[in-house]
mmCIF file of the C-alpha atoms, coordinates in Angstrom:
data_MODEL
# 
_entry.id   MODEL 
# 
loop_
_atom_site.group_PDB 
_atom_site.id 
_atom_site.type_symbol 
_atom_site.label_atom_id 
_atom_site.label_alt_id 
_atom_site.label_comp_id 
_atom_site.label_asym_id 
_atom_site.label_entity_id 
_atom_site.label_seq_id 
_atom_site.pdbx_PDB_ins_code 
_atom_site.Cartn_x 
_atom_site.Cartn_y 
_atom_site.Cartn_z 
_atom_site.occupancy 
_atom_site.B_iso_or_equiv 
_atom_site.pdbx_formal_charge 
_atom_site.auth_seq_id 
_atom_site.auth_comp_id 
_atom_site.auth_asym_id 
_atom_site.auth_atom_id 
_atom_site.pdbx_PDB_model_num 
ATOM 1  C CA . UNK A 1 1  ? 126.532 162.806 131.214 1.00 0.00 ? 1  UNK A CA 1 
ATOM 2  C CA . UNK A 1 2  ? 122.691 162.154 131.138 1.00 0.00 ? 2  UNK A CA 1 
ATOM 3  C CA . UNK A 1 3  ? 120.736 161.776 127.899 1.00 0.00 ? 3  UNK A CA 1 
ATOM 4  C CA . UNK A 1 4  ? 117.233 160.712 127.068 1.00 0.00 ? 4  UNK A CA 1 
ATOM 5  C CA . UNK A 1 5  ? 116.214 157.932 124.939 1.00 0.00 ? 5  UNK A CA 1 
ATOM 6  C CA . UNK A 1 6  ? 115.452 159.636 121.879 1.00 0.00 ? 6  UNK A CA 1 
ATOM 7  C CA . UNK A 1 7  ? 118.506 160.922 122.424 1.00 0.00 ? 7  UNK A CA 1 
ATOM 8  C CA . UNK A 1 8  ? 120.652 157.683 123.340 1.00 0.00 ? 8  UNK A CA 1 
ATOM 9  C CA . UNK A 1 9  ? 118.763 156.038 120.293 1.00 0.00 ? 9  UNK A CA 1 
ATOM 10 C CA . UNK A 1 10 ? 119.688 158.724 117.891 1.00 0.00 ? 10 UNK A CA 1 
ATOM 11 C CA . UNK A 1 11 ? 123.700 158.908 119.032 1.00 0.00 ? 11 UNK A CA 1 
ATOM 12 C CA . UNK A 1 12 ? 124.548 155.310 119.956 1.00 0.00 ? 12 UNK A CA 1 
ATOM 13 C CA . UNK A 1 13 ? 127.550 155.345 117.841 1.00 0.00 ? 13 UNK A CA 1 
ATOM 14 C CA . UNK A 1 14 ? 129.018 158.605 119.206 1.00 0.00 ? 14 UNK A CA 1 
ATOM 15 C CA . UNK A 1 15 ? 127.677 157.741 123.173 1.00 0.00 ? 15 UNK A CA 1 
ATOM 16 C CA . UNK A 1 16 ? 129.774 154.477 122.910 1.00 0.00 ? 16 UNK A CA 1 
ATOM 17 C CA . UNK A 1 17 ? 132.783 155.988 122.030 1.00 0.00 ? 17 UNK A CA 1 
ATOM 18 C CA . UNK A 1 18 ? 132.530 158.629 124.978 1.00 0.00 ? 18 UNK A CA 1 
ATOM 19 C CA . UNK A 1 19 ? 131.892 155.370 127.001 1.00 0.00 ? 19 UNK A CA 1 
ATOM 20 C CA . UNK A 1 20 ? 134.801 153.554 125.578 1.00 0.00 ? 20 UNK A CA 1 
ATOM 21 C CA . UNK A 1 21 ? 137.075 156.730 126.790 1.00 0.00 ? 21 UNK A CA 1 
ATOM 22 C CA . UNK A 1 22 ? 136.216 155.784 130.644 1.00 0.00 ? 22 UNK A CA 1 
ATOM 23 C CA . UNK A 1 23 ? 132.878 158.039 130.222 1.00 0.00 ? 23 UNK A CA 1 
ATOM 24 C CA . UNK A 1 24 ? 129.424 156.812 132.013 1.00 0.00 ? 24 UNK A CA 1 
ATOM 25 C CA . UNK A 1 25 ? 126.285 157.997 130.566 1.00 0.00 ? 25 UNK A CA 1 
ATOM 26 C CA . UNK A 1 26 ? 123.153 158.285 132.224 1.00 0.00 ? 26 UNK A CA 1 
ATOM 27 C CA . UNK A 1 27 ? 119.786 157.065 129.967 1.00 0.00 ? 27 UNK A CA 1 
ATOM 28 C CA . UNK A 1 28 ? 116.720 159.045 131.389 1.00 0.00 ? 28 UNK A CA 1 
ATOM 29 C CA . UNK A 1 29 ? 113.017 158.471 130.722 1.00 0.00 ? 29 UNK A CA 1 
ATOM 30 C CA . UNK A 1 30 ? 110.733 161.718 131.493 1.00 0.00 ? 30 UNK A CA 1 
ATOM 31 C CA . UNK A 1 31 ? 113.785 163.369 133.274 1.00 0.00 ? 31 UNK A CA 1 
ATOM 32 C CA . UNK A 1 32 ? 114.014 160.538 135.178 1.00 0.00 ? 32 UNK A CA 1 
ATOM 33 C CA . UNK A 1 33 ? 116.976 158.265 134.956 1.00 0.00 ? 33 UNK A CA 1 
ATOM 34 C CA . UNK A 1 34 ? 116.434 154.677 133.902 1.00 0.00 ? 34 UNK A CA 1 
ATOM 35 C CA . UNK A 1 35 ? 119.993 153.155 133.237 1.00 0.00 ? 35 UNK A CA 1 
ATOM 36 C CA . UNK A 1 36 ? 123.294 153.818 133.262 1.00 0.00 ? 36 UNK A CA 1 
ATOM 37 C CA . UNK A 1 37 ? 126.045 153.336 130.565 1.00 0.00 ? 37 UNK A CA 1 
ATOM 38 C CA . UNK A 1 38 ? 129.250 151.747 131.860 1.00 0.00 ? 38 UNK A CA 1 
ATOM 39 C CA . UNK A 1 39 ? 132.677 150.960 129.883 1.00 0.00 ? 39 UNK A CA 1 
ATOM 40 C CA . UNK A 1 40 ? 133.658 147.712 130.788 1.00 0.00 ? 40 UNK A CA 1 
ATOM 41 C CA . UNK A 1 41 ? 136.622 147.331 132.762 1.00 0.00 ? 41 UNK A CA 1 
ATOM 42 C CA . UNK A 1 42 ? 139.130 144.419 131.679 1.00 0.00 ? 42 UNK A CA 1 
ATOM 43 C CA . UNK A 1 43 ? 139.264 141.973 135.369 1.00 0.00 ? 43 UNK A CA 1 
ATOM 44 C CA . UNK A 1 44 ? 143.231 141.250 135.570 1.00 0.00 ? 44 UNK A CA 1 
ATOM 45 C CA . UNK A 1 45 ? 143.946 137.494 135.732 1.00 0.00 ? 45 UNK A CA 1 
ATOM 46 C CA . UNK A 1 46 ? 143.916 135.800 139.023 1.00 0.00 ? 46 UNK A CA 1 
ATOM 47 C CA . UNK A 1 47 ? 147.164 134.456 139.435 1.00 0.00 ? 47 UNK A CA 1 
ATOM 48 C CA . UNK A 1 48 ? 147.322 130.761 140.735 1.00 0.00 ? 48 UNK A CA 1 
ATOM 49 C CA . UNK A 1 49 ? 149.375 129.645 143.685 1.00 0.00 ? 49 UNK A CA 1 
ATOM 50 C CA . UNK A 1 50 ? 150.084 133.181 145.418 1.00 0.00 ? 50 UNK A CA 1 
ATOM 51 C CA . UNK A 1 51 ? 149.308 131.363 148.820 1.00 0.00 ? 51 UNK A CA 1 
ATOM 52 C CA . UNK A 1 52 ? 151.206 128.035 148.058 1.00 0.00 ? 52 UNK A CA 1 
ATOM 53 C CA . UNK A 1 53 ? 152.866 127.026 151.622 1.00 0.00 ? 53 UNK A CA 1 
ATOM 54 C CA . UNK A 1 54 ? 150.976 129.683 153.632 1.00 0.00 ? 54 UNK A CA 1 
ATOM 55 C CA . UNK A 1 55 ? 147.806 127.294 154.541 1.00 0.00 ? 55 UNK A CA 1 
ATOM 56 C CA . UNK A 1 56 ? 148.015 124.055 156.191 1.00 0.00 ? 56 UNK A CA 1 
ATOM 57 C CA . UNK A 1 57 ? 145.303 121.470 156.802 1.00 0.00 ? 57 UNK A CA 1 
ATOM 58 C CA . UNK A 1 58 ? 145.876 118.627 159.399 1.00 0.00 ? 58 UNK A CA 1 
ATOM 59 C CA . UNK A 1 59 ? 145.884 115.108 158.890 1.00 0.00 ? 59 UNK A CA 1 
ATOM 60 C CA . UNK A 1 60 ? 143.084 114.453 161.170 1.00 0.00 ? 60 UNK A CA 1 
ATOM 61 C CA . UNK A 1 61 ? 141.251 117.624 159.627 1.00 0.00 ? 61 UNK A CA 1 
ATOM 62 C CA . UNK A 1 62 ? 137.877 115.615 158.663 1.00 0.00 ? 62 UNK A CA 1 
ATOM 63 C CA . UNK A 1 63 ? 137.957 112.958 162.021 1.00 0.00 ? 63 UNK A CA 1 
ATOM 64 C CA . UNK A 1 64 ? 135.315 112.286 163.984 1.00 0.00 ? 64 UNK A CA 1 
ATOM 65 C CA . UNK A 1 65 ? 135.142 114.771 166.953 1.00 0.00 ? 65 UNK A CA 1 
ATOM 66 C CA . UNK A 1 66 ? 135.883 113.967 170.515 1.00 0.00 ? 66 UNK A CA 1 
ATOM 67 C CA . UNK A 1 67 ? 132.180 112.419 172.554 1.00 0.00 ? 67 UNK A CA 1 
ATOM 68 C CA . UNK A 1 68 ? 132.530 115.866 174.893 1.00 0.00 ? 68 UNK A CA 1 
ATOM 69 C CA . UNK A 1 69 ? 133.374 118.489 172.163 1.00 0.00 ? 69 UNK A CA 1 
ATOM 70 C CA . UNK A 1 70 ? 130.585 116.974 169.431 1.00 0.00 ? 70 UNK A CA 1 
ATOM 71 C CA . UNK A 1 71 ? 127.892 116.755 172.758 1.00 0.00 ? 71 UNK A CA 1 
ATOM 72 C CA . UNK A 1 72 ? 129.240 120.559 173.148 1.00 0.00 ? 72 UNK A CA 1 
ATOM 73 C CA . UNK A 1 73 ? 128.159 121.160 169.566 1.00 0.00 ? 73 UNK A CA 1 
ATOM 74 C CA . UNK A 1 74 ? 124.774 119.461 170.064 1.00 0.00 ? 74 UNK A CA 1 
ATOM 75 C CA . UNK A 1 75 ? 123.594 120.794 173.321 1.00 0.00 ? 75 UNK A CA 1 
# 
């Protein structure tokens, strides 16, 4: 849906209830549009430890490299 600003200013109340259905509403200045109206959509919580045992980092993981590999690395 696309409305102007006198238009948005004048039906707020009845825009953001169309929005709060799952309805986006376009705001347009001079027939052009300007911004868009978006309901806000509720992020689902991140659930911790879904990859527990998958990774593994090495003991050595943050040695120094090998002379041949780090010359390797610096040309």
């Amino acid at each position: 849906m696309e409305v102007s600003v006198h238009e948005a200013k004048t039906h707020l109340s009845r825009l953001l209830r169309r929005i709060a259905s799952g309805e986006e509403v376009t705001i347009s200045r001079s027939g052009k549009p300007v911004a868009r109206l978006v309901p806000i959509r509720e992020k689902p919580l991140r659930q911790l430890g879904l990859d527990a045992g998958k990774v593994r980092i090495a003991d050595d993981f943050d040695a120094p490299l090998p002379e041949d590999l780090l010359r390797a690395f610096e040309g």
